[in-house]
Residue, then its C-alpha position, 0 to 999 in steps of 0.5 A: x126632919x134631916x135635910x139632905x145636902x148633896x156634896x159631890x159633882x157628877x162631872x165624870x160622864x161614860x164617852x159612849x153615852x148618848x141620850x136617847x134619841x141622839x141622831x149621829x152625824x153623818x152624810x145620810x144625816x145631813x141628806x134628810x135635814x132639808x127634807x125634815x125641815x120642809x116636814x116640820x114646816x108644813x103648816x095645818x090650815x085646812x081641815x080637809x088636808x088635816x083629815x087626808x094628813x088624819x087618814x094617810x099616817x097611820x096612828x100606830x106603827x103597822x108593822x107590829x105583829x104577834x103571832x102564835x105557832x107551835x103555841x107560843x107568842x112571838x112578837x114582831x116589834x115595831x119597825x118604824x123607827x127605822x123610818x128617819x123621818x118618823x119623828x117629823x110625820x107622828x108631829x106632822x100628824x099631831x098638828x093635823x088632830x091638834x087644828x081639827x079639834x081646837x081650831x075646826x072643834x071637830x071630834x078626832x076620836x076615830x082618828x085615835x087608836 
């Protein structure tokens, strides 16, 4: 079996690139960094707040619609991510479910879509 020997470096990269879900500098940016971080520290340790966490952040975007007229489907995509605090609530949400079933042992099944 050849082995595959790789003999050149990828040191180019395009100046427009950005991973996926790079977040630009800005003053709005840097508004949201405290409220994000107070987001990211709340701590899940009561399982009736995990519930109320549970039943007030929805599990799939509410927004996404699909809709026929004239016979054809049109879709509404999701508009969540234009929520610059999106990320931070979905995680808020999964320590809410992670701490009622591993800590409490509670079944979070109607909490899942």
């Amino acid at each position: 079996m050849e082995t595959i020997n790789h003999t050149h470096e990828h040191t180019h990269t395009h100046p427009d690139y950005h991973p996926p879900n790079y977040r630009k500098p800005g003053k709005f940016n840097n508004l949201l960094n405290p409220l994000r971080r107070l987001v990211d520290g709340i701590q899940v340790k009561n399982n009736r707040i995990a519930h109320l966490i549970c039943q007030t952040i929805p599990c799939c975007c509410p927004f996404e619609r699909q809709f026929k007229l004239f016979g054809r489907s049109i879709d509404i995509p999701p508009l969540c991510k234009l929520n610059p605090l999106y990320d931070e609530f979905v995680g808020l949400r999964f320590r809410a479910l992670s701490y009622l079933a591993d800590v409490c042992g509670e079944d979070v099944t109607k909490y899942i879509c």
